[in-house]
C-alpha positions as CSV (number, residue, x, y, z in Angstrom):
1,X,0.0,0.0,0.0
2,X,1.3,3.4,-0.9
3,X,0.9,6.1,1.4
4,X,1.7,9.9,0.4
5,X,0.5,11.8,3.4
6,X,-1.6,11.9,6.3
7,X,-5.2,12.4,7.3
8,X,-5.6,13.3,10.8
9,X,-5.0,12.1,14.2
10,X,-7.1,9.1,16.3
11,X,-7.3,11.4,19.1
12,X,-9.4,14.1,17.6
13,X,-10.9,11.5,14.9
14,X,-14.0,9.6,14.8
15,X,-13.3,6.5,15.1
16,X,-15.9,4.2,16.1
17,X,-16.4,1.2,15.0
18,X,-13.4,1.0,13.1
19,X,-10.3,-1.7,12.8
20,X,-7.3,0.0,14.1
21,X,-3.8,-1.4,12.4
22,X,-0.6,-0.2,14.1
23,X,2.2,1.0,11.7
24,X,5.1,0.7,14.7
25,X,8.0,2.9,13.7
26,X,11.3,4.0,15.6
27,X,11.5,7.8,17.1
28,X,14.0,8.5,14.2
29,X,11.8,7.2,11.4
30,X,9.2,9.9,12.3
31,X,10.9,12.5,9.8
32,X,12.1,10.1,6.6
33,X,10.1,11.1,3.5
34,X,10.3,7.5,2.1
35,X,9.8,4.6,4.7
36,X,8.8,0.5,4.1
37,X,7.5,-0.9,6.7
38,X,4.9,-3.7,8.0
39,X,1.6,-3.0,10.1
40,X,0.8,-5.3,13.3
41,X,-1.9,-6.9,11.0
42,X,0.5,-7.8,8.3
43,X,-0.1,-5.0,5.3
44,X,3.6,-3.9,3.7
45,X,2.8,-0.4,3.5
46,X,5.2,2.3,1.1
47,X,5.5,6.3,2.7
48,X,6.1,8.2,0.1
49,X,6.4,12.1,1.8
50,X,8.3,14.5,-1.7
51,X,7.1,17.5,-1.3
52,X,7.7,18.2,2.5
53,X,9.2,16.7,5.6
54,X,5.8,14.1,7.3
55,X,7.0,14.7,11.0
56,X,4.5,11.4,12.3
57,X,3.3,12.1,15.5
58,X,2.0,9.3,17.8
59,X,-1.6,8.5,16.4
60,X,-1.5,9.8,12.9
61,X,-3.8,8.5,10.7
62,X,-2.2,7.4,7.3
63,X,-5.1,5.6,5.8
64,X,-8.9,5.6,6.5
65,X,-11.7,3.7,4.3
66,X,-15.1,2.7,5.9
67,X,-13.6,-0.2,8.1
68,X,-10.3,0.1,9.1
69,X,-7.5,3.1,10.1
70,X,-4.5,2.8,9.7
71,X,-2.4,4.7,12.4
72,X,1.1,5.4,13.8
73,X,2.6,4.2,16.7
74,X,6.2,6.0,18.1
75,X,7.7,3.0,19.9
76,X,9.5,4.6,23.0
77,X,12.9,4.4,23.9
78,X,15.6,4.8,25.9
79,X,15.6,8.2,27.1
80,X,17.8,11.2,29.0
81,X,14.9,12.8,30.5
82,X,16.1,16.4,32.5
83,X,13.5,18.5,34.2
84,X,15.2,22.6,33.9
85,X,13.9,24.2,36.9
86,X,15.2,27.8,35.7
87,X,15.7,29.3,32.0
88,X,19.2,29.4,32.7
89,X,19.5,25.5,33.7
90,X,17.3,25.2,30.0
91,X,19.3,27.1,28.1
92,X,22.6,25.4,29.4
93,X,21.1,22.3,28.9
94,X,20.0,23.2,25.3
95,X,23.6,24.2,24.5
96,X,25.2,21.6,25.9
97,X,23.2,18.9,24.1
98,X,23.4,21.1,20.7
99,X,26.8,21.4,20.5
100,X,27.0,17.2,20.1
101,X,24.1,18.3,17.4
102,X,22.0,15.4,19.4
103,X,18.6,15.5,18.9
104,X,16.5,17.4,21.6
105,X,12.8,16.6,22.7
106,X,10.7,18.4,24.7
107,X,7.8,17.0,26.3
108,X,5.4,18.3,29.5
109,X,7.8,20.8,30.8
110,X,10.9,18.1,30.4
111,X,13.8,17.9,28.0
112,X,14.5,15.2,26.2
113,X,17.6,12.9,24.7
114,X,18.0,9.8,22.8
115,X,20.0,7.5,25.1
116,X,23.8,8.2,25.2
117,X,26.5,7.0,27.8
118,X,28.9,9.6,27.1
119,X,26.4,12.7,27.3
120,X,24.7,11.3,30.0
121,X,28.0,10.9,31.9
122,X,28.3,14.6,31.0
123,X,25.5,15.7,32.3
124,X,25.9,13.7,35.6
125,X,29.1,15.6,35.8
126,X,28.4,19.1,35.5
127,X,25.9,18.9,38.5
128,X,22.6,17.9,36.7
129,X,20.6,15.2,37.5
130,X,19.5,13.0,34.1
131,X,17.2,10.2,34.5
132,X,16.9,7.6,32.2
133,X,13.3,6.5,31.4
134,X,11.4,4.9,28.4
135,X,9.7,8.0,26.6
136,X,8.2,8.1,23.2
137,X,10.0,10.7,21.3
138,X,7.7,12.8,18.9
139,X,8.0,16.8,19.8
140,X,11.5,17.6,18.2
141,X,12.8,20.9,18.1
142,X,13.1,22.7,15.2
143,X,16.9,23.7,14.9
144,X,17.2,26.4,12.3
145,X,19.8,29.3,14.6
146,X,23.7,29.0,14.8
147,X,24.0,30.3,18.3
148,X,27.5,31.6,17.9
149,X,26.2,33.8,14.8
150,X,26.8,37.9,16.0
151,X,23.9,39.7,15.6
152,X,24.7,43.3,14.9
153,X,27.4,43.8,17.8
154,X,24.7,42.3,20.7
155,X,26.2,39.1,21.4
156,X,25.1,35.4,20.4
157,X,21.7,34.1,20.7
158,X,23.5,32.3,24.0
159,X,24.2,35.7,25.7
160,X,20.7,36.8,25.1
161,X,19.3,34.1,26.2
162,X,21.4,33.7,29.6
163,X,20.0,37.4,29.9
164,X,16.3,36.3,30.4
165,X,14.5,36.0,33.7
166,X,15.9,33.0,35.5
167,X,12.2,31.4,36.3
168,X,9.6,29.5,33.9
């Protein structure tokens, strides 16, 4: 089956009476724009995304007839889960984590990491306090700003941002 874009989300979707098929994909699969995979029921199912990037969330519907849906289902991982209490601790922990141009999460008031020894080792050693739990990964930031970049003789986006207020 050939699928070349999405039609909603089961969450805000009527979906009564309907088969649900699960299309199980990895975090990092979320964002390819051409993917072969398998449902739980057994259909081989082509995405086919060209024209733009198909971010999947967790419940998107990529096919609906008059029986069935089939939907997306993040698997969750191994995560580095940090709660910043201040702005500061955030945008240290944002740097930090961008500067090994890892991908960053951010979920319920928590920031997010795809497991890793040596950054959480890092982290444990410059006095924050990662957990590791299993989180489904699905609200990426959107990294488009070199922070060392000089804006017109201000400082970097990093000096304006340890400026802010240091509360949430």
């Amino acid at each position: 089956m050939l699928i070349r874009g999405k039609s909603g989300n089961i969450k805000t979707a009527s979906i009564i009476n309907k088969n649900i098929d699960i299309l199980r994909i990895e975090w990092y699969e979320a964002t390819r724009r051409i993917l072969h995979k398998q449902t739980d029921s057994g259909i081989a199912v082509t995405l086919k995304f060209l024209n733009e990037n198909p971010n999947l969330k967790d419940g998107d519907i990529l096919h609906e007839d008059e029986n069935s849906i089939i939907a997306v289902h993040i698997i969750p991982c191994e995560c580095i889960v940090m709660s910043p209490g201040t702005i500061i601790t955030a945008s240290s922990l944002c740097y930090e984590i961008g500067n090994r141009h890892l991908p960053l999460f951010y979920e319920e008031g928590d920031l997010l990491v795809p497991y890793d020894i040596p950054l959480f080792n890092l982290l444990e050693a410059s006095g924050y306090q990662p957990v590791i739990e299993l989180r489904k990964l699905s609200n990426a930031f959107k990294t488009s700003v070199l922070p060392h970049v000089q804006v017109a003789d201000t400082g970097s986006l990093f000096t304006k941002i340890s400026k802010l207020p240091t509360s949430l």
